[in-house]
C-alpha positions as CSV (number, residue, x, y, z in Angstrom):
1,X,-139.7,-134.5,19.5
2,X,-137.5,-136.3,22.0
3,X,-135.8,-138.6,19.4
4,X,-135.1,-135.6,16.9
5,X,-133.5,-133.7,19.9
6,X,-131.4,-136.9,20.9
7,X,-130.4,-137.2,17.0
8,X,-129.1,-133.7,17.1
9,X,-127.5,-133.9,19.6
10,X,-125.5,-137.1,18.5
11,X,-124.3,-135.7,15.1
12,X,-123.2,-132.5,17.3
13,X,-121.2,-134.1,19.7
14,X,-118.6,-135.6,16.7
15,X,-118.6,-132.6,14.7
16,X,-117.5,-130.7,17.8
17,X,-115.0,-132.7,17.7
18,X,-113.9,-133.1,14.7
19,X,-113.5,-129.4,14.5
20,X,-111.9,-129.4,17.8
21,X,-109.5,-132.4,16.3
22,X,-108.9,-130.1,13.2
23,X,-108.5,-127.1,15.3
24,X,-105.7,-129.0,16.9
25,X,-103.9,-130.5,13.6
26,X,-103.8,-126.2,11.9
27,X,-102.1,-125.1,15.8
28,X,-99.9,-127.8,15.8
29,X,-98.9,-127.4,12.0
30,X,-98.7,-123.8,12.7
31,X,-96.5,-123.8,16.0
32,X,-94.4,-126.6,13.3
33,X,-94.0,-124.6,11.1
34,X,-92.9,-121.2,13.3
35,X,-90.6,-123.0,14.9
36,X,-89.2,-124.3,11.2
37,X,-89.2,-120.9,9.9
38,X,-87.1,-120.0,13.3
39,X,-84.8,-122.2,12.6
40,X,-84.5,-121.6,8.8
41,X,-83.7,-117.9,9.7
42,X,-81.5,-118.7,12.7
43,X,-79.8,-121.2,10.1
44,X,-79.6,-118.5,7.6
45,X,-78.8,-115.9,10.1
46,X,-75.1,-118.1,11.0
47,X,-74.6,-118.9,7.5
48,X,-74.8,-114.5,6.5
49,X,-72.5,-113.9,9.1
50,X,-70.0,-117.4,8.5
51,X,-70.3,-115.2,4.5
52,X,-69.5,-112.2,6.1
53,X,-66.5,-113.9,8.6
54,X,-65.5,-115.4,4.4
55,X,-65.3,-112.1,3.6
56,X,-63.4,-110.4,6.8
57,X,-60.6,-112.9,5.7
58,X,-60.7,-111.6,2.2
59,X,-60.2,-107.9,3.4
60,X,-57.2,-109.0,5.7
61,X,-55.2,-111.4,3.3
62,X,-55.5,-108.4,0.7
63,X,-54.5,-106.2,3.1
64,X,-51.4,-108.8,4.1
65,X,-50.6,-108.7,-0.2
66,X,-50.9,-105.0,-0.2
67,X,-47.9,-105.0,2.1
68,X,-45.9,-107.5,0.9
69,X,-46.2,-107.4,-2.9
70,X,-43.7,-109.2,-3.4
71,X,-45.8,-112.6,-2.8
72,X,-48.8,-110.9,-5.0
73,X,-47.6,-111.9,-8.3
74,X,-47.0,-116.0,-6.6
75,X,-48.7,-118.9,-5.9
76,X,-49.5,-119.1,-2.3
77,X,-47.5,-122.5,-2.2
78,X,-44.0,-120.0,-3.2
79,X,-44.9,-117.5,-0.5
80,X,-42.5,-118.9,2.3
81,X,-39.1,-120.1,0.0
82,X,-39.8,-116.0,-1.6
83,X,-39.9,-115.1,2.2
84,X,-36.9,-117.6,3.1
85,X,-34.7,-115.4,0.2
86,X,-35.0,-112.4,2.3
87,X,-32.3,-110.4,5.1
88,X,-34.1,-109.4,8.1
89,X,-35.0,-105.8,8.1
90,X,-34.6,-103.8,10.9
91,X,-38.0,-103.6,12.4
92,X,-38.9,-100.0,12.1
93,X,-38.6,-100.1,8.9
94,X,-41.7,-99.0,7.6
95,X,-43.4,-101.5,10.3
96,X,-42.2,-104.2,8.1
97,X,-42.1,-107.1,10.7
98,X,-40.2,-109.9,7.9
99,X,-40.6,-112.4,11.2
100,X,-44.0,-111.8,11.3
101,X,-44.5,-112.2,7.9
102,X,-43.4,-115.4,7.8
103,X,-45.2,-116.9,10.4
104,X,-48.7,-115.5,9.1
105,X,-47.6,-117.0,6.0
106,X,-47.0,-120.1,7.5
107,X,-49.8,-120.0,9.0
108,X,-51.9,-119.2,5.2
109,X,-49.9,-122.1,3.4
110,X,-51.0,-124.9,5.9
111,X,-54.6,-123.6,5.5
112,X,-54.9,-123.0,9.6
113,X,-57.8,-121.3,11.0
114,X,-57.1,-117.8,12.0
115,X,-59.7,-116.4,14.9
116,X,-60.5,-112.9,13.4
117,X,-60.4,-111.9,17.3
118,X,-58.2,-113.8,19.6
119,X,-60.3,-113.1,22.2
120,X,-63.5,-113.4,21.0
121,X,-64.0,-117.1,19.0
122,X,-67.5,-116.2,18.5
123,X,-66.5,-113.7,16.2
124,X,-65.4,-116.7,13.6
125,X,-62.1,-117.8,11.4
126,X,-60.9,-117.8,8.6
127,X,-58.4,-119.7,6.5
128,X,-57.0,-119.5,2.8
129,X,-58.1,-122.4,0.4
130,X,-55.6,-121.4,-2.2
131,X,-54.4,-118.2,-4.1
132,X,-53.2,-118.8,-7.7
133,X,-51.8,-116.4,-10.0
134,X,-52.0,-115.6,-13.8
135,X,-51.7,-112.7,-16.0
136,X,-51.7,-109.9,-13.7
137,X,-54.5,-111.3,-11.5
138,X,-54.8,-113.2,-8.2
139,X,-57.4,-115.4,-7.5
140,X,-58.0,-115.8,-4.1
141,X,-60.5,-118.2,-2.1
142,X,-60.9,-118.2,1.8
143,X,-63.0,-119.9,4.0
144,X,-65.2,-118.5,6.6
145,X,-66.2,-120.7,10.0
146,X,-68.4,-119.1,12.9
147,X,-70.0,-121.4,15.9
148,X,-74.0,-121.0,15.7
149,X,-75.8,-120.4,18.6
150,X,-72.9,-119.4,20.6
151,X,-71.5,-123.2,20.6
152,X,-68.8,-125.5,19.8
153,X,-71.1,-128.1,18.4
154,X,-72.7,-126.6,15.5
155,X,-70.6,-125.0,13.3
156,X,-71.7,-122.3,9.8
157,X,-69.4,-122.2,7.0
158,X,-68.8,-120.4,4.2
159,X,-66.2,-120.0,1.1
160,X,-65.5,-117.3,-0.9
161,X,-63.5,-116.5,-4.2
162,X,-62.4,-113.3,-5.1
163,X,-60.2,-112.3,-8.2
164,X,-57.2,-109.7,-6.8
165,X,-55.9,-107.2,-10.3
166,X,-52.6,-107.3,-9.1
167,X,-50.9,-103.5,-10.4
168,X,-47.1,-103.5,-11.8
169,X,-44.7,-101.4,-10.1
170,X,-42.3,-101.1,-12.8
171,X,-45.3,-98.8,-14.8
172,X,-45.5,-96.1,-12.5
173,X,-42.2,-95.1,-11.4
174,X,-38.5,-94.1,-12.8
175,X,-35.6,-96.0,-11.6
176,X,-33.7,-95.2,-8.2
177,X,-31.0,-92.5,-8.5
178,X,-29.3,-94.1,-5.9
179,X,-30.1,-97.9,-4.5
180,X,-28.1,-99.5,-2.0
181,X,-28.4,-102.4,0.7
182,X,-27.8,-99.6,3.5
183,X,-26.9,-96.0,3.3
184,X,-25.9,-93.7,5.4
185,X,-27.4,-90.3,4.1
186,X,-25.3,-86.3,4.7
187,X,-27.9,-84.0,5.6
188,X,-26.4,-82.1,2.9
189,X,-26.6,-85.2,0.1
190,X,-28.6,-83.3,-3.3
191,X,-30.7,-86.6,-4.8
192,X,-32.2,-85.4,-8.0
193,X,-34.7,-89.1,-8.1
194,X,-36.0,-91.5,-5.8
195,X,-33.7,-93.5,-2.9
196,X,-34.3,-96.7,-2.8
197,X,-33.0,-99.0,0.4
198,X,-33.2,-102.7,1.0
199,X,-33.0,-101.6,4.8
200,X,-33.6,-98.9,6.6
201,X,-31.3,-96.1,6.2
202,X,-28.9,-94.2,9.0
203,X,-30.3,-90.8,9.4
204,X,-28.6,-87.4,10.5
205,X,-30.3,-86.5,13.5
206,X,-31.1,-83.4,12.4
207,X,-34.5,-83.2,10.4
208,X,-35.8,-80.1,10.5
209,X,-38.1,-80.5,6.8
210,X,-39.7,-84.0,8.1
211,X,-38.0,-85.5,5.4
212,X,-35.3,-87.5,7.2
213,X,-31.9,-87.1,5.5
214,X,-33.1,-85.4,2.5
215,X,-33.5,-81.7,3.2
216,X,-36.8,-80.4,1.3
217,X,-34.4,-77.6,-1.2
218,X,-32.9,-81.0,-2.6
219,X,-35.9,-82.8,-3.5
220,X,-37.3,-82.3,-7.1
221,X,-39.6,-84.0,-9.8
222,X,-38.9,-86.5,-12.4
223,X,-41.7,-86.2,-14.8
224,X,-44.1,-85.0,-12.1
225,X,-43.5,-88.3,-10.3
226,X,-42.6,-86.9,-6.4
227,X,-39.0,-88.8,-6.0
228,X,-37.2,-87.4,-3.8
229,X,-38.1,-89.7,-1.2
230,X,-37.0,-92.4,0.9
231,X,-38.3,-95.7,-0.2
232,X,-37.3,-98.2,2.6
233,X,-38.3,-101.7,1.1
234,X,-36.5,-105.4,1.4
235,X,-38.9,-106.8,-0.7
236,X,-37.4,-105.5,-3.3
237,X,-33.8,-106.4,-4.0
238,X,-31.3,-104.4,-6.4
239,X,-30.6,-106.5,-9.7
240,X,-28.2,-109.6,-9.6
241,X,-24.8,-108.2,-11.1
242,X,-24.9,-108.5,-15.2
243,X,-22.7,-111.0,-16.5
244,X,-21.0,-110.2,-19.7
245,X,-21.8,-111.6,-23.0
246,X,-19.2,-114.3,-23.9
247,X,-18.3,-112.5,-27.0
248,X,-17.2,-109.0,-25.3
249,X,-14.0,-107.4,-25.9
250,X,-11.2,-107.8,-23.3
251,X,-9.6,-104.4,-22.0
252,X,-6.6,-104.1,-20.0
253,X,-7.4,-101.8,-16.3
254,X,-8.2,-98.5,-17.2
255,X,-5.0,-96.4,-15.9
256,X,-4.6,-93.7,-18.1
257,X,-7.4,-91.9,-20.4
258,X,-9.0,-93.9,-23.3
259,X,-11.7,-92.9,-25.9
260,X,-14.5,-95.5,-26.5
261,X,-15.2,-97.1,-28.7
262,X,-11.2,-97.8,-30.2
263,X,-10.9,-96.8,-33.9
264,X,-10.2,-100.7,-33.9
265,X,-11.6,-103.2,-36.7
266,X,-12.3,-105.5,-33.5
267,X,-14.5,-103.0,-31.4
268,X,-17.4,-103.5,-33.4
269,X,-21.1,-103.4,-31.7
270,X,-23.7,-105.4,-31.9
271,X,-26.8,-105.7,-33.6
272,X,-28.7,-103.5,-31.2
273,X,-25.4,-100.8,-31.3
274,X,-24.1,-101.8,-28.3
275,X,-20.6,-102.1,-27.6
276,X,-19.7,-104.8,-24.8
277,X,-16.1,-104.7,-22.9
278,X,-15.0,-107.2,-20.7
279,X,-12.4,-104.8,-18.5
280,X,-9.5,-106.6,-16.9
281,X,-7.9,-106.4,-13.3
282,X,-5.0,-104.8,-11.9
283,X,-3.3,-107.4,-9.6
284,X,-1.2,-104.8,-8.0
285,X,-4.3,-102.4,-6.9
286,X,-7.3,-104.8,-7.2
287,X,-8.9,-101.8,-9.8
288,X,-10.2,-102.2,-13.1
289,X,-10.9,-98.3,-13.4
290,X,-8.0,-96.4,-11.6
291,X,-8.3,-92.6,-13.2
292,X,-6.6,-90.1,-11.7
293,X,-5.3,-85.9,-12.4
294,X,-6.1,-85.3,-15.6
295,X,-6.9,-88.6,-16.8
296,X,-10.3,-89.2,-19.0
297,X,-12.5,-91.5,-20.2
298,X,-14.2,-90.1,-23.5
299,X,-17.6,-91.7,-25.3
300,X,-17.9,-91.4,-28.4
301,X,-21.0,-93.1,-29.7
302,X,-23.7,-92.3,-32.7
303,X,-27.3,-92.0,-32.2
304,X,-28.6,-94.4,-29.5
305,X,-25.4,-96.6,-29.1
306,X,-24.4,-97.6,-26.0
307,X,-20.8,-98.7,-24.2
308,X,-21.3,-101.3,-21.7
309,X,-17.9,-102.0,-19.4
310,X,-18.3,-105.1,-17.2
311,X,-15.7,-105.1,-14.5
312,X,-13.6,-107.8,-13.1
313,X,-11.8,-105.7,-10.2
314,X,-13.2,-102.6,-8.4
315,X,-13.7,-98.6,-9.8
316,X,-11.8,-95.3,-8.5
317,X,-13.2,-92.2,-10.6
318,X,-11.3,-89.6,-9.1
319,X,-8.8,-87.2,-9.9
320,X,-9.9,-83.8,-12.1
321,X,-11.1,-86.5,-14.5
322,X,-15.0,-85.8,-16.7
323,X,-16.5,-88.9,-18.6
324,X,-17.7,-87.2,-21.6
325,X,-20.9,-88.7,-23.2
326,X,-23.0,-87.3,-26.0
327,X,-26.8,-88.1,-25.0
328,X,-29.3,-87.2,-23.1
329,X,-29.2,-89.8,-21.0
330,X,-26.6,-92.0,-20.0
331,X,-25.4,-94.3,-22.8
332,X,-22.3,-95.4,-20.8
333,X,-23.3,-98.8,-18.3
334,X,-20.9,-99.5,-15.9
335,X,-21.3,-103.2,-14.6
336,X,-20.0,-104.6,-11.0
337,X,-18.9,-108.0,-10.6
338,X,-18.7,-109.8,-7.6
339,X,-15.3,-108.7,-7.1
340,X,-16.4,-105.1,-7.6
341,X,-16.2,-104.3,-4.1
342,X,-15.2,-100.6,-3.7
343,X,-16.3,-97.5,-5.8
344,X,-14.2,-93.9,-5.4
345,X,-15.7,-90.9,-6.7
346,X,-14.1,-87.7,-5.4
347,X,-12.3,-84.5,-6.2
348,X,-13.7,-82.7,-9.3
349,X,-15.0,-85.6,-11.3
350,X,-18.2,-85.1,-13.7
351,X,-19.8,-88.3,-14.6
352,X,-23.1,-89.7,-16.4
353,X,-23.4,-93.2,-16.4
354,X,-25.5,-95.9,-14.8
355,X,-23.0,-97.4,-12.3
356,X,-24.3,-100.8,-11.4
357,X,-22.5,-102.5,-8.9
358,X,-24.3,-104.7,-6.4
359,X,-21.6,-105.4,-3.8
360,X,-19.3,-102.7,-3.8
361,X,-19.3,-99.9,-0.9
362,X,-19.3,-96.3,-2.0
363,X,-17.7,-94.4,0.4
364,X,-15.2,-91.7,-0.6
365,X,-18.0,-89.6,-2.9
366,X,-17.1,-86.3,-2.2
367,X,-15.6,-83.0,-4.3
368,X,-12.4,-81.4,-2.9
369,X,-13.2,-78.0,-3.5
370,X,-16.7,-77.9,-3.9
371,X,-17.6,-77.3,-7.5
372,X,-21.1,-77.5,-8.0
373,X,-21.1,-78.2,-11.4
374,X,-19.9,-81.7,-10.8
375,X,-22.4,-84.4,-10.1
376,X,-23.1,-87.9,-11.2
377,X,-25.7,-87.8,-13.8
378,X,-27.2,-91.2,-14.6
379,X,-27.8,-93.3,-11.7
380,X,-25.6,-95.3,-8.9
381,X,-26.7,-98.9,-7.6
382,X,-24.5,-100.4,-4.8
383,X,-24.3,-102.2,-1.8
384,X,-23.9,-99.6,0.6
385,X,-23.5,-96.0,0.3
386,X,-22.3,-93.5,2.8
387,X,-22.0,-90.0,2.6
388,X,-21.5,-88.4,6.3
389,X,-18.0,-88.3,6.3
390,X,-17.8,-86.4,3.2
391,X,-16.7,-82.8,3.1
392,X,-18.9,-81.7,-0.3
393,X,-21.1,-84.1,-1.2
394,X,-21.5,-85.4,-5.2
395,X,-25.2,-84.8,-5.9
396,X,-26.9,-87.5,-8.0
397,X,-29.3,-86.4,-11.0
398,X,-31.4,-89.3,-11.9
399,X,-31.3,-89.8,-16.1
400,X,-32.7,-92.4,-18.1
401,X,-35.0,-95.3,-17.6
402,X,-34.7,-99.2,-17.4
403,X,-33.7,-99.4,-20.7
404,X,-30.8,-97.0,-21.2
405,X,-29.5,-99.1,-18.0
406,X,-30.1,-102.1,-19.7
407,X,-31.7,-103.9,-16.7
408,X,-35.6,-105.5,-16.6
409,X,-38.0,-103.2,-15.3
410,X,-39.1,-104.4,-11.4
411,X,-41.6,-106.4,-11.5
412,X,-42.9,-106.0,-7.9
413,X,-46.9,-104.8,-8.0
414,X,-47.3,-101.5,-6.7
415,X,-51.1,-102.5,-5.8
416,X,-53.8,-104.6,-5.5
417,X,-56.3,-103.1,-6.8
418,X,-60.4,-103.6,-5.7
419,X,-61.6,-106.7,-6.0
420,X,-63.3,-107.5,-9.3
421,X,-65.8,-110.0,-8.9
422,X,-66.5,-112.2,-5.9
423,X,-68.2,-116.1,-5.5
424,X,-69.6,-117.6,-3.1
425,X,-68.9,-121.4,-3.3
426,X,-72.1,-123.8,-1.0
427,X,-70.4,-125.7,1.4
C-alpha cells in the first residue's frame, strides 16, 4: 500500500506542474496577444484619424479652388505665375485676400505641411502631393500626417486621391452688359444684364434696396438668369483687345455719317459674312469715330452678317446721332486698340453694338435732355466706367451672346462640383 501511495504521488507532483507550466504558457500567450490586439487597434485607431486628417485637407483645398477658380482648370505647378498675372484687389472685395492667396499657394506648390489647427498640432497636417488637370476634371491627392499617442516620435500617415468635376462658367451665364477694371456706379444707372468688375466697384452711399449702386426697379432677367448684380471678381479679366485680321479694309476716321457696308466692289465679307474694317486715326483729335449733330452711322447687313470696326484712335458717339442695325442682337462689333483710350456717349444717341474696348475710360455717358428711349443696346467692355457725374444716365440693355460679340466664351469654372470617387493610397 505504501509504495502505490508513494507512486501516486510521484506521477501527481509533475502533472501538477505541467498543467501549472501550461497554465502559465495560455496567460502569457493571452496577456501577448491583448496587448497585440491593443496595439493593432491603437495602430489602426492613428492611421483612421491620419485618413480622416487626409481627408480634412481634401475639404479645405476644394474649398481654396471653389474660391479661386481660376487655378481649378491648372496644374498645381501653374497656380503661382496665374496668381503673379493678377492686380491686387482691394481687400473687401468679396473677402478676396489675392495676398493671401498667394502665400497658401505657395505654401501647396512646395508640398509644406499645413497644421489643420495652429494651435493644436495634435490635430494633424496636411499637404498636397499634386493636382493635375484634364478634360474638365481635377485630380487631386493630399497627404494626411497626425502624431500617435500624443507624440513627436511616432508619426500616422495617410494619402488620399480624389477626382474634383471642375463646372465651366461660360455654360451658365450671358455676357456682362457692362465690364470694366473699375466703375463708379450713379445710383440712378438702368443695367438691363449682369456688371461685371475686376475690382471692387465705388458705390453711392445711398442703398436703400441692399443692392449697392443698382437700385432694385433697374434690375431685370436675361432668360431667367438673375443679372442684375454686381459680380466683383479679379480672377477674371476682360478679353485682350482683338487685333484685326491682316486682310481688313482700311477706313479713313469716321467724321461725317457713313452707311456700312460701302456699295464698293472692295467691301466684300468673308466666308462667315463678316465684314472686317480696319478704321484710321485722326491726328488732329486722336478719334477714329468723331460723330456729332445729325451725323449717322447706318448698318446695313443681310441675315446674320456682321460689321466688325477695329479702331486705331479713340470713339466719341455723341451728338443727336442713332446707329441703325437690323437684328436682334447686335451685329455691329466695335473693337478698342490699345490706343483706344477714351469712349463719349452722350446727348441723344441710340446705339446697339458690342463696344469692346479694354483700355479706354468711359466717362461722358449721359443724355442731355433725358430721352428714355435712348440706351445702348448690346453690351459695353472698358477699362473703367463712371457714371456719377452724369446728369441722365444712358441705360445699358444686355443683347446677344459670346458669339454675336465675336469673343471666346470665359472659361473660368463656376464650380467644383462633389467629389466623384476617392482612394486611399498605403503609405
Amino acid at each position: 500500500m505504501n509504495n502505490q501511495k508513494s507512486t501516486q504521488t510521484g506521477f501527481a507532483m509533475p502533472l501538477a506542474l505541467g498543467l501549472g507550466l501550461v497554465m502559465i504558457i495560455v496567460a502569457a500567450s493571452m496577456i501577448g496577444r491583448s496587448q497585440s490586439d491593443r496595439s493593432t487597434t491603437a495602430s489602426q485607431r492613428e492611421i483612421n484619424r491620419a485618413l480622416s486628417v487626409s481627408e480634412a485637407g481634401v475639404i479645405r483645398v476644394q474649398s481654396f479652388l471653389d474660391r479661386h477658380k481660376i487655378l481649378a482648370n491648372k496644374d498645381l505647378d501653374r497656380w503661382s505665375n496665374t496668381l503673379d498675372d493678377l492686380s491686387l484687389p482691394q481687400s473687401s472685395c468679396r473677402l478676396i485676400n489675392l495676398a493671401s492667396a498667394k502665400q497658401q499657394t505657395g505654401l501647396f506648390e512646395n508640398s509644406t505641411w499645413i497644421d489643420l489647427d495652429n494651435r493644436d498640432r495634435n490635430k494633424g497636417r496636411y499637404r498636397i502631393i499634386n493636382y493635375k488637370y484634364e478634360n474638365g476634371v481635377g485630380k487631386l491627392t493630399v497627404a494626411g500626417e497626425i502624431d500617435a499617442y500624443n507624440t513627436t516620435q511616432n508619426t500616422s500617415k495617410s494619402t488620399l486621391t480624389v477626382a474634383l468635376p471642375i463646372g465651366s462658367e461660360s455654360a451658365t451665364i450671358a455676357p456682362p452688359a457692362l465690364w470694366a477694371n473699375t466703375f463708379n456706379l450713379s445710383a440712378n444707372q438702368k443695367i438691363t444684364g449682369q456688371i461685371r468688375g475686376v475690382v471692387c466697384p465705388q458705390l453711392p452711399a445711398t442703398d436703400s434696396d441692399g443692392i449697392a449702386g443698382v437700385d432694385v426697379s433697374n434690375v431685370e432677367l436675361i432668360s431667367s438668369v438673375p443679372s442684375g448684380q454686381i459680380i466683383a471678381d479679379p480672377f477674371t479679366l476682360i478679353p485682350l483687345a482683338k487685333d484685326p485680321p491682316t486682310n481688313a479694309i482700311l477706313l479713313p476716321a469716321l467724321t461725317t455719317s457713313i452707311t456700312l457696308p460701302r456699295p464698293n466692289p472692295s467691301d466684300i465679307p468673308d466666308a462667315r459674312g463678316e465684314y472686317h474694317y480696319l478704321v484710321d486715326i485722326d491726328i488732329s483729335s486722336g478719334y477714329s469715330i468723331k460723330l456729332q449733330d445729325i451725323d449717322r452711322l447706318t448698318v446695313n447687313l443681310v441675315g446674320n452678317q456682321k460689321v466688325n470696326l477695329y479702331l486705331k484712335g479713340n470713339l466719341d458717339l455723341a451728338g443727336s446721332q442713332t446707329i441703325n442695325v437690323n437684328a436682334a442682337h447686335p451685329n455691329l462689333r466695335i473693337y478698342g486698340s490699345s490706343q483706344t483710350v477714351k469712349l463719349i456717349i452722350k446727348d441723344t444717341a441710340s446705339i446697339t453694338a458690342f463696344i469692346h474696348a479694354p483700355f479706354a475710360d468711359a466717362k461722358s455717358i449721359h443724355s442731355s435732355p433725358p430721352n428714355p428711349s435712348k440706351n445702348i443696346t448690346g453690351a459695353v467692355w472698358v477699362n473703367s466706367w463712371d457714371s456719377t457725374t452724369s446728369l441722365n444716365e444712358i441705360p445699358i440693355v444686355q443683347s446677344g451672346n459670346w458669339s454675336d460679340f465675336g469673343i471666346s466664351k470665359l472659361k473660368q469654372p463656376s464650380q467644383i462640383s462633389p467629389i466623384s470617387y476617392w482612394q486611399r493610397i498605403e503609405n
